[in-house]
The first five atom37 places (N, CA, C, CB, O) and aatype in JSON, in Angstrom:
{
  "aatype": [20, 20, 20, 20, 20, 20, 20, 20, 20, 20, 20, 20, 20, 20, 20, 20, 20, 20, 20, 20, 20, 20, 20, 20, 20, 20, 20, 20, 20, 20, 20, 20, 20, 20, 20, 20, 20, 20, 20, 20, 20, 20, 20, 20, 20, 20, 20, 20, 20, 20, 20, 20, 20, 20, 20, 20, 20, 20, 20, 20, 20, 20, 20, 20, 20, 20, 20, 20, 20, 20, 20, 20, 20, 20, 20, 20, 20, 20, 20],
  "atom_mask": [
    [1, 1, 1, 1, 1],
    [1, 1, 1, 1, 1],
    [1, 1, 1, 1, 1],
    [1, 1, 1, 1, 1],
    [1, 1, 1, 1, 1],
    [1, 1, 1, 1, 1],
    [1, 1, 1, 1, 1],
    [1, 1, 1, 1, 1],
    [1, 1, 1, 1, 1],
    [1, 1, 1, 1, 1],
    [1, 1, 1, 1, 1],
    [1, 1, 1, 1, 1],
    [1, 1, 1, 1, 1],
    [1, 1, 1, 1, 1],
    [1, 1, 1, 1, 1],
    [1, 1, 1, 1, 1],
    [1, 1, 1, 1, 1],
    [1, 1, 1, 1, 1],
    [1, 1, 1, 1, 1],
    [1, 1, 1, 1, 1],
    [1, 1, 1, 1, 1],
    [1, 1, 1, 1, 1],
    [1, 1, 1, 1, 1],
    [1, 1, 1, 1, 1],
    [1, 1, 1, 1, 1],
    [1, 1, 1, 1, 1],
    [1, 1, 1, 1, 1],
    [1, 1, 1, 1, 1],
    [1, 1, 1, 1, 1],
    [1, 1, 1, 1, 1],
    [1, 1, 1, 1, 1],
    [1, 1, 1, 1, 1],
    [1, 1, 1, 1, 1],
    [1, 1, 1, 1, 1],
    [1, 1, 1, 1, 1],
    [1, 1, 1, 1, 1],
    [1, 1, 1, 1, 1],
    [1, 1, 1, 1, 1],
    [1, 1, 1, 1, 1],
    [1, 1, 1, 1, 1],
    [1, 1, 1, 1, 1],
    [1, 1, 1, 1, 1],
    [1, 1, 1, 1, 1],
    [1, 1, 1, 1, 1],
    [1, 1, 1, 1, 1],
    [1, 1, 1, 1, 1],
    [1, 1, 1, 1, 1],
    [1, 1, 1, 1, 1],
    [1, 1, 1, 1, 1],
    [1, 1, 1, 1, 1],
    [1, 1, 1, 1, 1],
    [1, 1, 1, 1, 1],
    [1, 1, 1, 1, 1],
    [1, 1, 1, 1, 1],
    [1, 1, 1, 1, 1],
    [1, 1, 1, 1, 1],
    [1, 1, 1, 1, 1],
    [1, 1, 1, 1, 1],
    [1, 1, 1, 1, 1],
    [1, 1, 1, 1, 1],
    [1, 1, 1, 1, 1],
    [1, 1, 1, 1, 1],
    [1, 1, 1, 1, 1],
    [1, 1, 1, 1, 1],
    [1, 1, 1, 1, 1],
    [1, 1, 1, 1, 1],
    [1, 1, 1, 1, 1],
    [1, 1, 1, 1, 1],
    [1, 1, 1, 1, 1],
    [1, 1, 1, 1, 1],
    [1, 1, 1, 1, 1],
    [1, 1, 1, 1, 1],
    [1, 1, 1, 1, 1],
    [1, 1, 1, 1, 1],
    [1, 1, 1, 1, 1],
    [1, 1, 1, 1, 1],
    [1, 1, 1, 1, 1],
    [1, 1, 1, 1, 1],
    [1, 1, 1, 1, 1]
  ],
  "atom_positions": [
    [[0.85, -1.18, 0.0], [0.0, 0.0, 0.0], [0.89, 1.24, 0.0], [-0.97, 0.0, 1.23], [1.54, 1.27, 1.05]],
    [[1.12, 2.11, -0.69], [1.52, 3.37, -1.03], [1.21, 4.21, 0.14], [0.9, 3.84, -2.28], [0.16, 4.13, 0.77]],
    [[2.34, 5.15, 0.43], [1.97, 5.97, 1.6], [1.54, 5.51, 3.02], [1.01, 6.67, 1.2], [0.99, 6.24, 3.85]],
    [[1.81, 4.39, 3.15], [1.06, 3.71, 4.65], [1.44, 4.25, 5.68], [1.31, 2.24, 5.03], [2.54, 4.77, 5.51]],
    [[0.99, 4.4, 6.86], [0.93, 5.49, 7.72], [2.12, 4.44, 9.08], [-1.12, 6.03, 8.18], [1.86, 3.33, 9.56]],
    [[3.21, 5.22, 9.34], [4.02, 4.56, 10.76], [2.47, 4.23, 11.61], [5.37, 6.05, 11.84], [1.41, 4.84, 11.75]],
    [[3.08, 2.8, 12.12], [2.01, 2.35, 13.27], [2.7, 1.61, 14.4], [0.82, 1.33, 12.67], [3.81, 1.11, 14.17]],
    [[2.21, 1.5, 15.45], [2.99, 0.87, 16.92], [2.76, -0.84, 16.58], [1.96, 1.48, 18.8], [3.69, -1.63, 16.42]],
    [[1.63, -1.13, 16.53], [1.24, -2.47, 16.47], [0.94, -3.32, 15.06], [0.12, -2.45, 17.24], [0.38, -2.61, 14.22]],
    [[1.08, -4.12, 14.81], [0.23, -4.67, 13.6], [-0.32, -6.27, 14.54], [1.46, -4.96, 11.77], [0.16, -6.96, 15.44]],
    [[-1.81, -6.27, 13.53], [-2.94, -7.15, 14.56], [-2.88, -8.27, 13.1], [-5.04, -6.11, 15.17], [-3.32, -7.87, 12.02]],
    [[-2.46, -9.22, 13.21], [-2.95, -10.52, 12.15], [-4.16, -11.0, 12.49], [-2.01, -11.85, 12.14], [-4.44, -11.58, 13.54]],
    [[-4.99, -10.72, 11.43], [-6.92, -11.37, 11.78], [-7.06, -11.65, 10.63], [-8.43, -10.26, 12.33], [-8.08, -11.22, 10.09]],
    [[-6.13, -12.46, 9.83], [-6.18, -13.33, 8.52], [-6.65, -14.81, 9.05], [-4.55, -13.4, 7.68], [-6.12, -15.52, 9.91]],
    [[-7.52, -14.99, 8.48], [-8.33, -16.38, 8.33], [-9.75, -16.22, 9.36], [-7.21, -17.88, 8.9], [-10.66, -17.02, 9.49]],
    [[-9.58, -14.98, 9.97], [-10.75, -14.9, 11.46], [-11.74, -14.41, 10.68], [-10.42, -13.73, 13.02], [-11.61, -13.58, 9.77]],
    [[-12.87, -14.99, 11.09], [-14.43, -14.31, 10.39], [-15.16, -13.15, 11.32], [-15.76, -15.7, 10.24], [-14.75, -12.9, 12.45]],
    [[-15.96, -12.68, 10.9], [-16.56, -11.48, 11.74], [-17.39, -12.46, 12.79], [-17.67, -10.23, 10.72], [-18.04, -13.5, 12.62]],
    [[-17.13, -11.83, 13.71], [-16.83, -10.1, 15.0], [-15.37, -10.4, 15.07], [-17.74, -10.06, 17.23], [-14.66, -9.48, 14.66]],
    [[-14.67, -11.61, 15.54], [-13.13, -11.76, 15.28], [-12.15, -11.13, 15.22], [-12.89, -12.09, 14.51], [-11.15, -11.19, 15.92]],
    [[-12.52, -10.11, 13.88], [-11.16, -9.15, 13.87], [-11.7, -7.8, 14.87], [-10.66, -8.54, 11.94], [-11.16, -7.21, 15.81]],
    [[-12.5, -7.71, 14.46], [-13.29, -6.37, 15.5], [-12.69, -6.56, 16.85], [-15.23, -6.5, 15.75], [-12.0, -5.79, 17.5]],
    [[-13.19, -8.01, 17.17], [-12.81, -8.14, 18.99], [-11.3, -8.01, 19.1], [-13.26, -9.86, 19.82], [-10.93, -7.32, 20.05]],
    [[-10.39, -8.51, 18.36], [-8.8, -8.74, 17.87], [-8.6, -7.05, 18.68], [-8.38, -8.99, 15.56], [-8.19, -6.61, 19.75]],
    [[-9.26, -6.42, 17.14], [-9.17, -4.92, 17.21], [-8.89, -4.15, 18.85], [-10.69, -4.4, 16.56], [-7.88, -3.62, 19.3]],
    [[-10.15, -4.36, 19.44], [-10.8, -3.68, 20.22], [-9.8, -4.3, 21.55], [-12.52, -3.91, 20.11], [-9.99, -3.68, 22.59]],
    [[-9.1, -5.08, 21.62], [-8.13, -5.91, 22.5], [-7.22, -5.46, 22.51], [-7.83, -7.09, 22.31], [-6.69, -5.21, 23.59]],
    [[-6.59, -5.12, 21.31], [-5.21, -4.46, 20.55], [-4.86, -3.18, 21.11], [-5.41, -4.17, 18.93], [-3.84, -2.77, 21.66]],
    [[-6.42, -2.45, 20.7], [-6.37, -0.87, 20.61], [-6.18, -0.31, 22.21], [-7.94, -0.22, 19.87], [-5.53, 0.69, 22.52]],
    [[-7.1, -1.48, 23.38], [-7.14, -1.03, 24.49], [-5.51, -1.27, 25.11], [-8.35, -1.72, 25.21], [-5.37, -0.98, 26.3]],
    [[-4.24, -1.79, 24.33], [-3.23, -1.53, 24.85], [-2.12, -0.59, 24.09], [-2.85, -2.67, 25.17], [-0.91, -0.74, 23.98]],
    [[-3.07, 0.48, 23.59], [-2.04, 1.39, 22.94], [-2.83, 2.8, 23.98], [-2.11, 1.47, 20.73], [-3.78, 3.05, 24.71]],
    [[-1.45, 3.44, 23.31], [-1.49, 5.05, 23.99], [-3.17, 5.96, 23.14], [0.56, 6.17, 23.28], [-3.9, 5.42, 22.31]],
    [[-3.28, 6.85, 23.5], [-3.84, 7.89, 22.48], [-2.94, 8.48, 21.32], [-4.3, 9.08, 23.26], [-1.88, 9.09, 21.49]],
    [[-3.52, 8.21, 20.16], [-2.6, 8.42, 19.09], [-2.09, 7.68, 18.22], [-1.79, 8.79, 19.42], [-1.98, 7.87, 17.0]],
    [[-1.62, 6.37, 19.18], [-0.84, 5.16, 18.63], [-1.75, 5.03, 17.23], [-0.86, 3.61, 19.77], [-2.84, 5.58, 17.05]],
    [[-1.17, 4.33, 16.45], [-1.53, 3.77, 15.27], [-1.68, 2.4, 15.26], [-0.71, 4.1, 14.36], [-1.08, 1.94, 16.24]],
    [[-2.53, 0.98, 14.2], [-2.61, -0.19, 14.77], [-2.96, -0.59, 13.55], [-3.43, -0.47, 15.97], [-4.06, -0.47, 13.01]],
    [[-1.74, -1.2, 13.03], [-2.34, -1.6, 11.39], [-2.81, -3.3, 11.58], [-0.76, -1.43, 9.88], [-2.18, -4.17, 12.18]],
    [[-3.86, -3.41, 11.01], [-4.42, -5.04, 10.85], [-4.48, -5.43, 9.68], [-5.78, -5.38, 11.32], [-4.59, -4.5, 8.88]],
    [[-4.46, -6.66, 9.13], [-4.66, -7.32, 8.85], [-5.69, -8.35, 8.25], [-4.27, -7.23, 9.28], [-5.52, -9.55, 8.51]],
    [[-6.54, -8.03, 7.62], [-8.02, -9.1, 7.75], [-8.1, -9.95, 6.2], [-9.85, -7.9, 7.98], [-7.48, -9.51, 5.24]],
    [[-9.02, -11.33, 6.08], [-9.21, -11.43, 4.85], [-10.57, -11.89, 4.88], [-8.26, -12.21, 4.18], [-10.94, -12.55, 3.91]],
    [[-11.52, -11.62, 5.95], [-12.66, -11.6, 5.92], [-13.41, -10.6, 4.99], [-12.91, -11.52, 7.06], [-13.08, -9.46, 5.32]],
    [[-14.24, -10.59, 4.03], [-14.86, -9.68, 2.54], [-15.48, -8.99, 3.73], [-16.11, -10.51, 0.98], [-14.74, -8.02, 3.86]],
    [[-16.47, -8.9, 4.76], [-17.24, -8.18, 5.23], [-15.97, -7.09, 6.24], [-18.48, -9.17, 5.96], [-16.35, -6.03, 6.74]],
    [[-15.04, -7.4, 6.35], [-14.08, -6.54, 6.93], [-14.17, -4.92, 6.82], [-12.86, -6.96, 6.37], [-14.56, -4.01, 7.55]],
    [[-13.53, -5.04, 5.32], [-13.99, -3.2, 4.95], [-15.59, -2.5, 5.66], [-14.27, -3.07, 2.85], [-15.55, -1.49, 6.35]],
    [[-16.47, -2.99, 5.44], [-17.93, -2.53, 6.34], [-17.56, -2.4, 7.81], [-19.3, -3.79, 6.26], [-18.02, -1.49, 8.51]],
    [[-16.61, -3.43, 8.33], [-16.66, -3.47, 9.56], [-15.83, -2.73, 10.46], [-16.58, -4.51, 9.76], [-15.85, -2.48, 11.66]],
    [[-15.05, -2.45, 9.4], [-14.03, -1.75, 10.19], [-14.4, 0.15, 9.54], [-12.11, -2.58, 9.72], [-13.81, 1.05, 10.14]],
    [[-15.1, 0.42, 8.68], [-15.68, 1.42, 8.62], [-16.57, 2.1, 10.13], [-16.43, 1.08, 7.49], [-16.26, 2.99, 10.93]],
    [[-17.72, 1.24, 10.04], [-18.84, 1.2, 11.37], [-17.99, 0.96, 12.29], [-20.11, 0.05, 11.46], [-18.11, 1.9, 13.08]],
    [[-17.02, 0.1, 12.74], [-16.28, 0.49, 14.1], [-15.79, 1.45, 14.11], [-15.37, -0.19, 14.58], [-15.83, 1.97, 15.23]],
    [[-15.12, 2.2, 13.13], [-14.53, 4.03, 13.62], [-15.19, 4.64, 13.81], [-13.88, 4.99, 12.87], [-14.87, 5.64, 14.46]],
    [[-16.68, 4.44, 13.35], [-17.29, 5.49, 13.01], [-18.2, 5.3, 14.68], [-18.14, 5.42, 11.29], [-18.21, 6.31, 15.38]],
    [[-18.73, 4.35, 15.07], [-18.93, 4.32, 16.32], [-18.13, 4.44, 17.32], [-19.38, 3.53, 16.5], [-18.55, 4.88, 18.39]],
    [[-16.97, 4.12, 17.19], [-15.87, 4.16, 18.56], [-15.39, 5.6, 18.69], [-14.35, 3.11, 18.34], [-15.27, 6.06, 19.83]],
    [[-15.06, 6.47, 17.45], [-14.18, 7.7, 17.39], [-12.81, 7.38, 16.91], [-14.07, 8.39, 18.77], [-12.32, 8.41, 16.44]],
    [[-12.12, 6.54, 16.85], [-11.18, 6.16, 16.14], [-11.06, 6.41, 15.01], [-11.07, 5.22, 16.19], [-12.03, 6.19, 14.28]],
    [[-9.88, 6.94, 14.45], [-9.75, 7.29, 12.95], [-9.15, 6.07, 12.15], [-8.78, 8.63, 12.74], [-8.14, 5.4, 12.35]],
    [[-10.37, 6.02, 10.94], [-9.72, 4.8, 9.67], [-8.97, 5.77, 9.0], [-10.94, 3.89, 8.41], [-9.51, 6.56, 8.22]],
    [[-7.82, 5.77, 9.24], [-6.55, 6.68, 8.32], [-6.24, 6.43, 6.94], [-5.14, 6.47, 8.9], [-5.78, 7.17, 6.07]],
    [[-6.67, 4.97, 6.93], [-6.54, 4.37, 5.48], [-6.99, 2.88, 5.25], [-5.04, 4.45, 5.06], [-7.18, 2.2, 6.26]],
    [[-7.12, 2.45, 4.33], [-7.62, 0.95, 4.08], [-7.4, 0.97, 2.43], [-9.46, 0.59, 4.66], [-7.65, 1.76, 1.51]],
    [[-6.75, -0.44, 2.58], [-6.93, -1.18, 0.78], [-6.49, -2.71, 1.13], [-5.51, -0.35, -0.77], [-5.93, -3.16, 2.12]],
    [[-6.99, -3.38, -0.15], [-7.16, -4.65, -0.23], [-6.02, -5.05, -1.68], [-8.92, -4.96, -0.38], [-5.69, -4.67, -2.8]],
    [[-5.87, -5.78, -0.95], [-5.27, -6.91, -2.44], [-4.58, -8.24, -2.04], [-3.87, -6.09, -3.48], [-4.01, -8.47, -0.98]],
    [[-4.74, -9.11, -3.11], [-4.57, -10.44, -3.15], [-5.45, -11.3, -1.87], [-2.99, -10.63, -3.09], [-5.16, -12.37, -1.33]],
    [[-6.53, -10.46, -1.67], [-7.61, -11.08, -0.91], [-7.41, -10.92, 0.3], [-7.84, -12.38, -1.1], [-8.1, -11.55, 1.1]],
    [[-5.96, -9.66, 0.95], [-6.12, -9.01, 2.01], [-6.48, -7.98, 2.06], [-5.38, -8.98, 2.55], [-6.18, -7.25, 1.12]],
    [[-7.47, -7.34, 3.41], [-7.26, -5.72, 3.46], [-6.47, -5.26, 4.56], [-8.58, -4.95, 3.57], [-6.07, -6.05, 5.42]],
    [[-6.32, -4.48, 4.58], [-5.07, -3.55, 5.44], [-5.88, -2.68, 5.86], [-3.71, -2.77, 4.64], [-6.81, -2.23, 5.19]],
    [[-5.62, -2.37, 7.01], [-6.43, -1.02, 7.96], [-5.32, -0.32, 9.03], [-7.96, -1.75, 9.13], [-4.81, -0.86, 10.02]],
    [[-5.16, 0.82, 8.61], [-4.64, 1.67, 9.78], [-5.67, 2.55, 10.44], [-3.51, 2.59, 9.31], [-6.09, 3.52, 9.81]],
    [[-6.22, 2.25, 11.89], [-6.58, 2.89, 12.8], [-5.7, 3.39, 14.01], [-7.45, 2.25, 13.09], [-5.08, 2.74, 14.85]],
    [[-5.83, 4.67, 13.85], [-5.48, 5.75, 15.14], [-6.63, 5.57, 16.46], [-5.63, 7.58, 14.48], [-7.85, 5.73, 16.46]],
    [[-5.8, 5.21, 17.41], [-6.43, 5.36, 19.12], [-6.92, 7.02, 19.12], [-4.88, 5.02, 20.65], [-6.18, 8.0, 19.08]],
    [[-8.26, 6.99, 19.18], [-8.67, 8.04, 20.02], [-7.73, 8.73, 21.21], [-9.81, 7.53, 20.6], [-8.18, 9.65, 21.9]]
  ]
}
């Protein structure tokens, strides 16, 4: 992915189906600072939706997302 944003953590939630990476997520995120960055990992198709609606409910910023070869990549910023 072009331009990918420095991050503290990266979360592997390749092969996990939904809620999975969400919960992964939400496990991850509660051991970073404010700010930290937390790139994942997913190859669940419903991922991109899911990790949209979790920023958008939590306050967390989706900084970026793309997919290829049947992964997507997500950098979320800690509130």
């Amino acid at each position: 992915m072009e331009n990918a944003p420095d991050y503290s953590r990266e979360l592997d939630a390749r092969g996990l189906k939904c809620p999975l990476p969400i919960l992964r997520t939400k496990k991850c995120l509660s051991d970073l600072d404010s700010g930290e960055v937390l790139k994942i990992v997913a190859t669940d198709p419903g991922a991109e939706r899911d990790f949209q609606a979790f920023a958008k409910q939590t306050g967390h910023a989706l900084l970026s997302h793309g997919a290829a070869g049947g992964e997507f990549t997500f950098y979320l910023r800690k509130k």
